[in-house]
TIRO-719362 format. One line per field, with one value per residue (C-alpha): residue in one letter; x, y, z. Coordinates in Angstrom, 3 decimals. Each point is the difference from the previous one (the first is absolute). Layout:
% TIRO-719362
code <- (A_...)
c1 <- (X_...)
c2 <- (Y_...)
c3 <- (Z_...)
***
This chain:
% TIRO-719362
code <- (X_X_X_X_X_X_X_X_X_X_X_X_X_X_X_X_X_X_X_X_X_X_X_X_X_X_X_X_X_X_X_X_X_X_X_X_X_X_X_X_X_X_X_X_X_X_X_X_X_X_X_X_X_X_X_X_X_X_X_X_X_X_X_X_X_X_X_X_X_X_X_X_X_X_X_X_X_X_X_X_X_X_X_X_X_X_X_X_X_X_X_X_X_X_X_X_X_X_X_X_X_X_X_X_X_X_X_X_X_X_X_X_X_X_X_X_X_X_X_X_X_X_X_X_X_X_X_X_X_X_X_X_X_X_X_X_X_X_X_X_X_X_X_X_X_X_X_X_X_X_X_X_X_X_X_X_X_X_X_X_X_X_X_X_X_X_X_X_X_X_X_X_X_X_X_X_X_X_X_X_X_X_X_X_X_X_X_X_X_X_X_X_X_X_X_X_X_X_X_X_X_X_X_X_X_X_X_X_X_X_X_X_X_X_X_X_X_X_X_X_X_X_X_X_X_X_X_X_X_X_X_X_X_X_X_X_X_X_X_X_X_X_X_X_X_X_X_X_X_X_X_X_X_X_X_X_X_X_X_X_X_X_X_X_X_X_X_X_X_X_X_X_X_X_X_X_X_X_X_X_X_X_X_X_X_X_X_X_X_X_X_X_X_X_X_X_X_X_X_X_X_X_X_X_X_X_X_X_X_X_X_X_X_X_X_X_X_X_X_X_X_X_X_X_X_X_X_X_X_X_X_X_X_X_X_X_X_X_X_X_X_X_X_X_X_X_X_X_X_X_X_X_X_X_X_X_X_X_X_X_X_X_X_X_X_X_X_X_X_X_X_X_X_X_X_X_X_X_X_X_X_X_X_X_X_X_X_X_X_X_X_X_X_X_X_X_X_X_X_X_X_X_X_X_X_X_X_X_X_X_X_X_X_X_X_X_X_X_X_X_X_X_X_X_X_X_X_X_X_X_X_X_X_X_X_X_X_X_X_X_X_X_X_X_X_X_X_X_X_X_X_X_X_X_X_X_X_X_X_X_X_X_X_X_X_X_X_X_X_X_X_X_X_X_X_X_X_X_X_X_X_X_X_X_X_X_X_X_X_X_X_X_X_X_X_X_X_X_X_X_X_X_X_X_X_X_X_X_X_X_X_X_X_X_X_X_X_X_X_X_X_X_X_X_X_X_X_X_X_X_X_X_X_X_X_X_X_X_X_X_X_X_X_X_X_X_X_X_X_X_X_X_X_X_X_X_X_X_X_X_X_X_X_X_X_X_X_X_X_X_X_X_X_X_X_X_X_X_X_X_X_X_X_X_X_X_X_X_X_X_X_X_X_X_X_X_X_X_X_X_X_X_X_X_X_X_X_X_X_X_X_X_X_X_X_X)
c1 <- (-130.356_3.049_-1.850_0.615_1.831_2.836_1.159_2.389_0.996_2.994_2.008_3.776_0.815_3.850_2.165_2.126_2.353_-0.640_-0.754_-3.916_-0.249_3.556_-2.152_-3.260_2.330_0.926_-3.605_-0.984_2.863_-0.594_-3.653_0.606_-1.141_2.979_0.856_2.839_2.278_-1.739_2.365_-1.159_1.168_0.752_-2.304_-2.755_-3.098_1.989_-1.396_0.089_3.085_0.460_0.095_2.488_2.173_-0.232_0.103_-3.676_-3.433_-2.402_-3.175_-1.614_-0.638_-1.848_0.884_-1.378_1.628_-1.429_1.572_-1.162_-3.689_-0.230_0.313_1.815_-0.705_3.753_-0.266_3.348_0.293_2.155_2.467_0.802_-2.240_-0.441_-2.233_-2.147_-3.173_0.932_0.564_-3.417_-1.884_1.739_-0.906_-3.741_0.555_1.659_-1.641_4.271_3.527_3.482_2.088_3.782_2.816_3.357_1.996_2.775_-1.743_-3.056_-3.841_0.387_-2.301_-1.758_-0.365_-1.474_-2.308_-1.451_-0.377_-1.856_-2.806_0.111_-0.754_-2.705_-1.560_0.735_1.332_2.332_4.032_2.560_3.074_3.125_3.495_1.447_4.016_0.971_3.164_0.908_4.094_-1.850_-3.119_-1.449_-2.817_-1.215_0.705_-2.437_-2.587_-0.449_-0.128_-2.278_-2.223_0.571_-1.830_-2.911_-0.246_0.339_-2.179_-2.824_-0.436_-2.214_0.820_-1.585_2.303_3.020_0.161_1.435_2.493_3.219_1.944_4.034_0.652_2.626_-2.630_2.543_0.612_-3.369_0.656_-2.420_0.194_-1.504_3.002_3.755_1.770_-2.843_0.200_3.609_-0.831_-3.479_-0.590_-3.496_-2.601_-2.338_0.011_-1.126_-2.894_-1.035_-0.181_-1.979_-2.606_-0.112_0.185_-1.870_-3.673_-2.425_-2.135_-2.820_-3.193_-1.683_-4.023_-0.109_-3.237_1.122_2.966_2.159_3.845_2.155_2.065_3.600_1.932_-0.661_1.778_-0.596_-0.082_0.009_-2.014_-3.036_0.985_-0.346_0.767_-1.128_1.819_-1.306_-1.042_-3.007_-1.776_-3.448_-2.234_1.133_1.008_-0.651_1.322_-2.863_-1.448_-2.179_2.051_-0.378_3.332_-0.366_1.761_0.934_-2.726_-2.564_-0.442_-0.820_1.402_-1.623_3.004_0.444_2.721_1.057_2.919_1.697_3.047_1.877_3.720_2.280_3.397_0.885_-2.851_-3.838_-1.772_-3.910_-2.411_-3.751_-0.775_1.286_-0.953_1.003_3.519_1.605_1.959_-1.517_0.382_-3.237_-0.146_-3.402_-0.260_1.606_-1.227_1.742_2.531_2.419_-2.777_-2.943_-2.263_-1.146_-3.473_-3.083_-2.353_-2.920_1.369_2.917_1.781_3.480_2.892_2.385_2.262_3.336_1.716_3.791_2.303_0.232_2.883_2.614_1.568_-0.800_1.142_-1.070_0.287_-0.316_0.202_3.341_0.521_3.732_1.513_0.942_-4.429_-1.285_3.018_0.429_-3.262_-3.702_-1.912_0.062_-2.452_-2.037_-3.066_2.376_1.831_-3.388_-1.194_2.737_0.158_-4.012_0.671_2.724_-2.105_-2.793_2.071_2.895_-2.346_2.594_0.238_-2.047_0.326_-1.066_-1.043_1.911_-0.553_2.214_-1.887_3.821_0.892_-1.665_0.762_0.744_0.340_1.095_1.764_3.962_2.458_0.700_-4.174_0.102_3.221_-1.428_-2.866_2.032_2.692_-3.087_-1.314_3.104_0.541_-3.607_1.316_-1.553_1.972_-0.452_1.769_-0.506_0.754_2.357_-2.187_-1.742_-1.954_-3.224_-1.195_-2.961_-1.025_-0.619_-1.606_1.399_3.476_1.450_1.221_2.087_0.830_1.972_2.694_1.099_3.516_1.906_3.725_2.508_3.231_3.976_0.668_2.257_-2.504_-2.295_1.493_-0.262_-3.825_-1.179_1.661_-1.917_-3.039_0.735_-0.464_-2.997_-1.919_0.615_-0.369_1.595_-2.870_2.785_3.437_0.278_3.627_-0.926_2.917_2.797_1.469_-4.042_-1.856_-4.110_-1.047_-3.664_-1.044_-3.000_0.026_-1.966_-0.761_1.140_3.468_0.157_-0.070_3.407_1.633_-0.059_3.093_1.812_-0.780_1.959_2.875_0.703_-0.702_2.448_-2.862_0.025_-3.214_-3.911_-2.491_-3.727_-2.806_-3.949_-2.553_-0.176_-2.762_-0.118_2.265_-0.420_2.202_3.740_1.522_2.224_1.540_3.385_-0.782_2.970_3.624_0.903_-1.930_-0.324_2.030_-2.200_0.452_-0.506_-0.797_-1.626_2.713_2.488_2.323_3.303_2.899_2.715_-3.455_0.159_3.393_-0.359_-3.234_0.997_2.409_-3.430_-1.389_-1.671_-1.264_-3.359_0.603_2.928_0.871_-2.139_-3.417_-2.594_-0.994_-1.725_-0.524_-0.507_0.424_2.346_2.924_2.117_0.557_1.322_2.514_-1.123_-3.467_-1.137_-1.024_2.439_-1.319_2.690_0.700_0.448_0.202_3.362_1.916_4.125_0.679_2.149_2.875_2.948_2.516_1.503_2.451_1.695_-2.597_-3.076_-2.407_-0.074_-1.718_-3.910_-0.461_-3.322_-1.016_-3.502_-2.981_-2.253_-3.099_-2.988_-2.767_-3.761_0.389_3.379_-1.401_-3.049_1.670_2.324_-2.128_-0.874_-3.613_0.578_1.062_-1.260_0.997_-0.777_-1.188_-0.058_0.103_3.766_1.396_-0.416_1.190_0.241_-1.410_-0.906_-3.673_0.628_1.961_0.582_3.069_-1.639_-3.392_2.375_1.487_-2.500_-2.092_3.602_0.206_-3.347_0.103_3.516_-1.849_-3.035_1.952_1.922_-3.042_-1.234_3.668_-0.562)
c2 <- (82.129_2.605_3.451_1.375_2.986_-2.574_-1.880_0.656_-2.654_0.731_-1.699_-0.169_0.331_0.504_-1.854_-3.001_0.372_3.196_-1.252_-0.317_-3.619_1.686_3.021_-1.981_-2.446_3.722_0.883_-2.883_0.123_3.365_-0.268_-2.672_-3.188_-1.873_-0.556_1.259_-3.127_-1.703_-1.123_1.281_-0.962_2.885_0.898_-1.837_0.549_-2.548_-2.539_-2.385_-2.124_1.365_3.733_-0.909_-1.766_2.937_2.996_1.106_0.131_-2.292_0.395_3.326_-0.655_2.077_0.823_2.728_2.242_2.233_3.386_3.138_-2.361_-0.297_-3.289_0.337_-3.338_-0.547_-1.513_-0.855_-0.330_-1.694_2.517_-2.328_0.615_-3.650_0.333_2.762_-1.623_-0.420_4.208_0.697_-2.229_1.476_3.528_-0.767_-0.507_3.508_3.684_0.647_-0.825_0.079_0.807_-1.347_1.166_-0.519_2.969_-0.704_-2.113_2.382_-0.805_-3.233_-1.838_-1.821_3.739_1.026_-2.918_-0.314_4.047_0.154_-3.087_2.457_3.047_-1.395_-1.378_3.973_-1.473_2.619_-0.926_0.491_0.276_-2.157_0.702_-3.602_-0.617_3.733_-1.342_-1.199_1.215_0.872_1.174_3.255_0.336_3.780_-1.140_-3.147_2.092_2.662_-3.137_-1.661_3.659_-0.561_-3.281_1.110_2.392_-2.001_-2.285_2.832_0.349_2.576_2.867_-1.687_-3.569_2.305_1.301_-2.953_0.139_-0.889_-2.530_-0.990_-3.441_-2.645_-2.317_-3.206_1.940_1.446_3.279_2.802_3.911_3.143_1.083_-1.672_0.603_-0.956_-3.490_-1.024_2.096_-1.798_-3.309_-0.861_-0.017_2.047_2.592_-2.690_-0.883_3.340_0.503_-2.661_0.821_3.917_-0.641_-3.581_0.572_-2.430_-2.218_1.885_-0.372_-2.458_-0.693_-2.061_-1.899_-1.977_-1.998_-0.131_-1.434_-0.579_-3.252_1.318_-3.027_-3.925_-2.096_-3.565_-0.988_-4.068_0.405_2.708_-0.614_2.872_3.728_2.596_3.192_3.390_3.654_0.459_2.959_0.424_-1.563_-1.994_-3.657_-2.287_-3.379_-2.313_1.901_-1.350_2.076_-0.541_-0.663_2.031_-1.849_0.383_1.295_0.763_-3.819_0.297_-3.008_0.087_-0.204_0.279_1.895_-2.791_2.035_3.426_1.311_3.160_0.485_0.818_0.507_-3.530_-1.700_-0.725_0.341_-0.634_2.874_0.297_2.497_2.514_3.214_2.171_0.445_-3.202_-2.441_-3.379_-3.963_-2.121_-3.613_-1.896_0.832_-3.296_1.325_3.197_2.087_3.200_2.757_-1.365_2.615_-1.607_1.579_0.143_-2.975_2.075_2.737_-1.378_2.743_-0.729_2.207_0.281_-2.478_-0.162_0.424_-0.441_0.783_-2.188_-3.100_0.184_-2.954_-3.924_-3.312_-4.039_-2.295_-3.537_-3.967_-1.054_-2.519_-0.472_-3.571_1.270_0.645_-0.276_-1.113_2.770_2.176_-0.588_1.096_-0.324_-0.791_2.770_-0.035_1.287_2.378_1.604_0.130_1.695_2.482_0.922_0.374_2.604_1.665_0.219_1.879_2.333_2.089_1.044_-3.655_-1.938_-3.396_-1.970_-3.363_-0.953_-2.381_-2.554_-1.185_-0.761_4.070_3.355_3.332_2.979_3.149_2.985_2.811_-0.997_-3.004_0.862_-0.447_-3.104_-1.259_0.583_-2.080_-3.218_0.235_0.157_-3.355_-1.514_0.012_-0.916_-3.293_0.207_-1.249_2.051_1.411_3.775_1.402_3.419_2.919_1.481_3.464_0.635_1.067_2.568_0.574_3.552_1.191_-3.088_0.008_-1.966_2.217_-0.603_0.808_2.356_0.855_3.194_-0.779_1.767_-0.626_1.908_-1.518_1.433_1.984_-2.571_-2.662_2.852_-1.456_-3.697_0.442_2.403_-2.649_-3.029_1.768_1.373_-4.364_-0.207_3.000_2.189_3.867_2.045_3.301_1.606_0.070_2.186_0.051_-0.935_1.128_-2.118_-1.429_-1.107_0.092_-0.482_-1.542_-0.549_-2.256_-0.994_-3.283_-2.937_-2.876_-3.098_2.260_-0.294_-3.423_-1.265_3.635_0.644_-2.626_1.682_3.061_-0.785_-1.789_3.725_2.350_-2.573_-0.465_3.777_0.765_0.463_-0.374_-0.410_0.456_0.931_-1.190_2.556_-0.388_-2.077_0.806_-2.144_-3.090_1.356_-3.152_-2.969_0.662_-2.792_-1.696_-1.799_-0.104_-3.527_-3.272_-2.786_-3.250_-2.740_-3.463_-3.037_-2.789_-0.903_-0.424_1.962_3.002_-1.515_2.269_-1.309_1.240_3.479_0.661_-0.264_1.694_2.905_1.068_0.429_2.274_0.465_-2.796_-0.012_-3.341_-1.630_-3.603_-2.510_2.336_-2.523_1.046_-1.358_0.728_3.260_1.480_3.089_-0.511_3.461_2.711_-0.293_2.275_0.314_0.791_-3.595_-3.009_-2.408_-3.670_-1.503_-3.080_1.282_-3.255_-1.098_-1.757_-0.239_-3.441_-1.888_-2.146_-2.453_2.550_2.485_2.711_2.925_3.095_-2.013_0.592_3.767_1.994_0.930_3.884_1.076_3.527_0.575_-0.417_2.579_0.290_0.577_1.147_0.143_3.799_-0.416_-3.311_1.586_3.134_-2.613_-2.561_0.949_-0.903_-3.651_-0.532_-0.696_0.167_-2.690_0.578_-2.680_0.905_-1.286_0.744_2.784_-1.722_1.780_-2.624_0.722_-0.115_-3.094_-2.404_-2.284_1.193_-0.833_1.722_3.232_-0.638_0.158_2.857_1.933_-1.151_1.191_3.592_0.479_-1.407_2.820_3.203_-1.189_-0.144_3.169_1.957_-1.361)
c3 <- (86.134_-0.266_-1.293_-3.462_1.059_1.777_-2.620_-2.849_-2.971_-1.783_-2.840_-0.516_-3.611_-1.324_-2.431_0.176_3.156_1.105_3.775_0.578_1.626_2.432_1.086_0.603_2.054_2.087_0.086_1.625_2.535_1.091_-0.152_2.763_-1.910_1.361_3.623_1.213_-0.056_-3.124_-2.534_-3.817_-2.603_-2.952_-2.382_2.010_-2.629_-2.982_2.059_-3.451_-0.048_-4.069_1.715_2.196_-2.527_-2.280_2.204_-1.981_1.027_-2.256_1.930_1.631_3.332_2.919_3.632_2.338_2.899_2.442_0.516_2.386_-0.234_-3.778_-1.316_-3.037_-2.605_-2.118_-3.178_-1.311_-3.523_-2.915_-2.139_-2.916_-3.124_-0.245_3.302_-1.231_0.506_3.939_-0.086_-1.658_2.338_3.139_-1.348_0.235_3.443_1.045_0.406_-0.278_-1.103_1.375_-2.963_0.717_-2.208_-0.079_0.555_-2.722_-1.888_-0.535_-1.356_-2.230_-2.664_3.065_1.737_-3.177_0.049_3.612_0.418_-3.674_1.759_3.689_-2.030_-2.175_2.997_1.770_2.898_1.519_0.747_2.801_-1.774_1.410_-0.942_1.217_0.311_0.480_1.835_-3.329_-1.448_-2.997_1.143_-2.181_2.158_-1.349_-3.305_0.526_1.377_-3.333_-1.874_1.893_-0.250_-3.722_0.027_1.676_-2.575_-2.553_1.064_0.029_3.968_1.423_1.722_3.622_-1.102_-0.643_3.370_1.631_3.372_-0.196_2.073_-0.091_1.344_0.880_0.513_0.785_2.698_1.444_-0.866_-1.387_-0.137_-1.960_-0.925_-1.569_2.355_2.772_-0.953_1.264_2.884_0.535_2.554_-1.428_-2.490_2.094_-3.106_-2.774_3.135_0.171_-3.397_-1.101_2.596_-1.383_-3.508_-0.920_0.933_1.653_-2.066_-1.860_1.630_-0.159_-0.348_3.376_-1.348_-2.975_0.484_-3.027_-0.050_-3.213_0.357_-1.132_1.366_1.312_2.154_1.903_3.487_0.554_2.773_-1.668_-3.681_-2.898_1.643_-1.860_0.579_-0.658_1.533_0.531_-2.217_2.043_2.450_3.184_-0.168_3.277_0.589_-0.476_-3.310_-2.829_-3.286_-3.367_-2.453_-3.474_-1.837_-4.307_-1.971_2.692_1.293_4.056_2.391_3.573_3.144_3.666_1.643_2.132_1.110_-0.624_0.544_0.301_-0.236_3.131_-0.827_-1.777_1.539_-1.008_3.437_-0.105_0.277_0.537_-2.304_-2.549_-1.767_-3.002_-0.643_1.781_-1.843_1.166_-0.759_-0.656_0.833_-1.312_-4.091_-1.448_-3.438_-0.535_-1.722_-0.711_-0.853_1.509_1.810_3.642_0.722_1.835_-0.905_0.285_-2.633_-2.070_-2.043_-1.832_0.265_-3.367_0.142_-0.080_-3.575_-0.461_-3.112_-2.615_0.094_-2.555_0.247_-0.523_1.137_-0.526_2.719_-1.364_2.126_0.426_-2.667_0.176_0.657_4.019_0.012_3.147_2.000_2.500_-0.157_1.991_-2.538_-3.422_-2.122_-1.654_1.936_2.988_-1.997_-1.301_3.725_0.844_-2.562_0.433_3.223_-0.223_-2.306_2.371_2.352_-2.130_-2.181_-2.446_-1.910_-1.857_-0.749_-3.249_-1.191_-3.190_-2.879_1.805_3.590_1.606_-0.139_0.933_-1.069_3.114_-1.639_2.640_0.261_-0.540_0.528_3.846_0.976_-2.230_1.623_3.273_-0.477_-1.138_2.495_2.567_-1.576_0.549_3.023_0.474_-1.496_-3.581_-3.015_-3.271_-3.332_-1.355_-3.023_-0.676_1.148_-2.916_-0.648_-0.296_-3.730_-0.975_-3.516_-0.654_-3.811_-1.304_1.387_2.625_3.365_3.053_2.949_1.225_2.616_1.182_1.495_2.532_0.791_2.813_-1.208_0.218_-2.985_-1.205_-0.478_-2.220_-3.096_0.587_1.084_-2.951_-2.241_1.496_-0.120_-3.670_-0.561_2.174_-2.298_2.921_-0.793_2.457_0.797_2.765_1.409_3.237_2.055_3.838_1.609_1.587_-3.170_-1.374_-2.113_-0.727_-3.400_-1.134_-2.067_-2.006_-1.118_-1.071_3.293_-1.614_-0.211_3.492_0.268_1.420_-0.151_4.315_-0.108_-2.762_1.105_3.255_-2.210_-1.928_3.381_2.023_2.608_0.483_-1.844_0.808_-2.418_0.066_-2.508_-0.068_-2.850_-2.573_-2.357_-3.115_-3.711_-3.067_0.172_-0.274_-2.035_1.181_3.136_0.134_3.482_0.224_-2.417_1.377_-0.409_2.986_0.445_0.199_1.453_-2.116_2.539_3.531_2.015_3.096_-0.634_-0.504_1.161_-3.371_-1.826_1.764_-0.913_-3.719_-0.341_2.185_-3.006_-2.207_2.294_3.438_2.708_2.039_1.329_2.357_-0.209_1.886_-1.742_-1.746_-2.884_-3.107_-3.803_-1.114_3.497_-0.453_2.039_-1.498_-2.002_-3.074_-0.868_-4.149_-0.716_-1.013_2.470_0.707_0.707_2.343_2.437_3.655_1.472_-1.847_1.765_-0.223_-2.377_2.546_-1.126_2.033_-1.350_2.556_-1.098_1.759_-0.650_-1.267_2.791_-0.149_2.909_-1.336_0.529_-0.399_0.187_2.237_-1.460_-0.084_2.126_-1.671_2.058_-1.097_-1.040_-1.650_-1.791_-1.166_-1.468_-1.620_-1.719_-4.017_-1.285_-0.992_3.763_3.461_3.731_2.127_3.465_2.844_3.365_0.239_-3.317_-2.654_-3.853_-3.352_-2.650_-4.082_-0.223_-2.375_1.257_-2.743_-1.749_-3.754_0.956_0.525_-3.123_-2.390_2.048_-1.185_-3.211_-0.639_1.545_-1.652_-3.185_0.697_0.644_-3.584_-1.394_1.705_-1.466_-3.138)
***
């Protein structure tokens, strides 16, 4: 059992991007985790094939290194807001945090978020100024307004006093000072200020074990893991414990095996005490905010609570004419598994029986989390639809609220217009403009969530790929009116059949492609965009009328422009509320939510007929 006094846990909390998986990768390297000659790959903690892909971390995860004797427990930590859930677990963990900013970008809504959960908590920081070797780096400039934010965010005078680090942390390096850090050839100052400045574990009552289960995992060979630190007390391998689980009910266990962390590895330990972060084999029946305790004298810690989701989505059977021709699973009795399970495990959704058996409702905390979570099932081989990502309502002294956004954008100056306009659409209030230096600008925004759906791609479009933009849930408004989601309508195909390249060429004049000849597709499956705001019903599978006529200049070369790729983000941003997206674990399809052409129909006719009514 490692004492008390040598252990530290510590959390890495920053924004989007702003380099904490690249400096745990150099913390683990110079902590001597790897040998020598070991080949490691970059950003080593996104172990998930979706982290890689994205250059994000989804899940908080946990190491440990050993420096000067101390064995200091990492736990690495997502920076999108989507993830939030991941951030507040991991800070239950931690007696500290690692606060990583960008030195030009400076504290952003995700800074704003993760330091607000550290400082409730009163865990004390280390402040990291990441990517001073930056051409526009404003490092002093970052550091007042990162002093700003802790004031703002009401820290104490003990929470205030916080050392400062500068760090290229893609490169290893770490000083006290700006001009220290290009000079520097290790993080031996970020070591040696983690051990002065994050304490030990509290101490604990060494009698009566108590551990709060912040995270699970699964081993094939032990089953359900239950990862936590422990508060009080001693655990031992072998153990009778008791699982507090919701509302007081007590499951008896055996520790059949725990686990401590060493570097990226679980290695098997006897025993434990206060203050380690340990893995539990032997519960089957627990979950997130369970309290593991003595047997003999059970008492619950609080359990874990997490900010409200905003945001809601349906996830329905495939029942498309292509059903069950490339997925594993796909009836609903899988899907619901599958969703119950993820719910079990990610404390920040919920998921919902509806009306309907075939679909379930996942509400969470934006589109990203929600994307996540299908793409996942995919490639687990499940076959589903899900509808347009929706938000979450409240009714407040009668009247319906929303959900609400504060938006942050670093964008070239020229691009200020176009943005402010779009947003102007979205019901978008701009709350401050602030020039950044270098030809930039920062706008904030307040604005409602469903106004954010699909905007990240136009966004892009106006800042010519140049811009950054992120956002943080705001609080609720009453509902701000009809937000347009989309000006154009889809083009639809009329018949089962192949994509017909003669057919490509003529539609491509009424707008947009998202298939390529030799495609199946099959009525009512989207196959553009239309370039009017109506649907347009049309054969893709024409094929040229041939004849025993040949003339100079009748067969004319077929030039198609590309069509475009819709991945799952792009496709759910895209879709409008009488629409799905099909997901298979080979293809991703746009389809109406009614396929029969005359069921559409009248469902038109009668909301046009409504909002007549409605005017009149």
């Amino acid at each position: 059992m490692i004492p008390r006094e040598q252990i530290r846990n510590v959390a890495i909390v920053a924004h989007v991007d702003h380099g904490k998986t690249t400096l745990v990768d150099f913390m683990l390297r110079q902590a001597g985790v790897f040998r020598a000659n070991e080949q490691v790959v970059e950003r080593v903690m996104d172990s998930n094939d979706l982290e890689r892909e994205k250059g994000i971390t989804i899940l908080a995860k946990n190491t440990a290194v050993t420096y000067n004797g101390v064995k200091i427990n990492i736990v690495d930590t997502p920076g999108h807001a989507d993830f939030g859930g991941e951030v507040e677990r991991a800070l239950r963990l931690v007696d500290g945090v690692l606060l990583l900013v960008d030195a030009a970008e400076g504290p952003l809504p995700q800074t704003r978020f993760v330091l607000s959960k550290a400082l409730a908590l009163g865990l004390p920081s280390v402040l990291v100024i990441n990517k001073v070797d930056r051409q526009d780096a404003r490092a002093k400039e970052v550091l007042d307004l990162v002093y700003s934010l802790y004031i703002d965010l009401g820290a104490n005078e003990h929470q205030i006093d916080f050392p400062v680090i500068y760090a290229i942390a893609r490169e290893g390096r770490a000083a006290h000072t700006l001009q220290g850090a290009f000079e520097a050839d290790s993080l031996k100052p970020l070591f040696d200020a983690i051990l002065t400045h994050v304490p030990p574990p509290p101490v604990g009552d060494l009698t009566h074990m108590q551990m709060l289960v912040d995270n699970l995992d699964y081993d094939d060979y032990v089953g359900r893991l239950a990862i936590g630190r422990i508060a009080s007390g001693v655990l031992h391998e072998g153990d009778a414990i008791a699982v507090i689980r919701e509302e007081g009910k007590i499951v008896p266990a055996k520790v059949v095996r725990l686990y401590a962390y060493d570097g990226l590895k679980r290695v098997e330990v006897k025993d434990a005490g206060p203050g380690e972060i340990v893995c539990i084999a032997g519960a089957e029946e627990i979950g997130i905010g369970d309290t593991i305790a003595d047997l003999t004298n059970p008492v619950a810690l609080p359990r874990i609570s997490v900010e409200e989701p905003t945001m809601s989505m349906v996830f329905k059977v495939n029942d498309g004419p292509f059903a069950g021709k490339e997925g594993k699973y796909v009836t609903s009795r899988n899907i619901r598994e599958r969703l119950y399970r993820e719910a079990y495990k990610n404390v920040s959704i919920r998921v919902e029986d509806t009306e309907t058996p075939d679909a379930f409702k996942v509400v969470g905390r934006g589109e990203l989390q929600l994307a996540v979570i299908v793409e996942n099932m995919r490639r687990e081989g499940y076959e589903l639809t899900v509808s347009n990502p929706e938000p979450i309502l409240k009714t407040v002294e009668g009247e319906v609220h929303e959900p609400m956004e504060l938006l942050v954008c670093d964008l070239p100056n020229e691009a200020v217009g176009g943005v402010t306009q779009s947003m102007g659409g979205r019901k978008g209030r701009m709350v401050d403009m602030q020039p950044i230096g270098s030809g930039r600008t920062r706008l904030q925004f307040r604005v409602p969530a469903r106004g954010l759906i699909g905007f990240r791609g136009e966004f892009l479009t106006l800042t010519r790929g140049e811009g950054i933009m992120s956002s943080q849930f705001d609080g609720y408004e009453p509902w701000q009116g009809l937000i347009e989601k989309r000006k154009t309508g889809a083009i639809v195909a009329d018949r089962v059949g192949d994509v017909v390249a003669y057919a490509c060429f003529y539609c491509q004049e009424r707008g947009s492609l998202f298939v390529k000849p030799g495609d199946k597709v099959y009525a009512g499956m989207i196959v553009g965009e239309h370039s009017h705001d109506n649907d347009l019903d049309f054969n893709i599978s024409k094929e040229k009328k041939l004849t025993n006529i040949r003339a100079a200049g009748r067969d004319e070369n077929v030039i198609l422009t590309p069509p475009r790729d819709m991945s799952l983000e792009m496709a759910l941003e895209w879709i409008a509320e009488d629409e799905l997206v099909e997901v298979t674990p080979q293809s991703i399809r746009l389809r109406k939510k009614f396929l029969d052409p005359t069921v559409r129909y009248k469902i038109e006719r009668d909301r046009k007929r409504g909002a007549a009514t409605a005017d009149a």
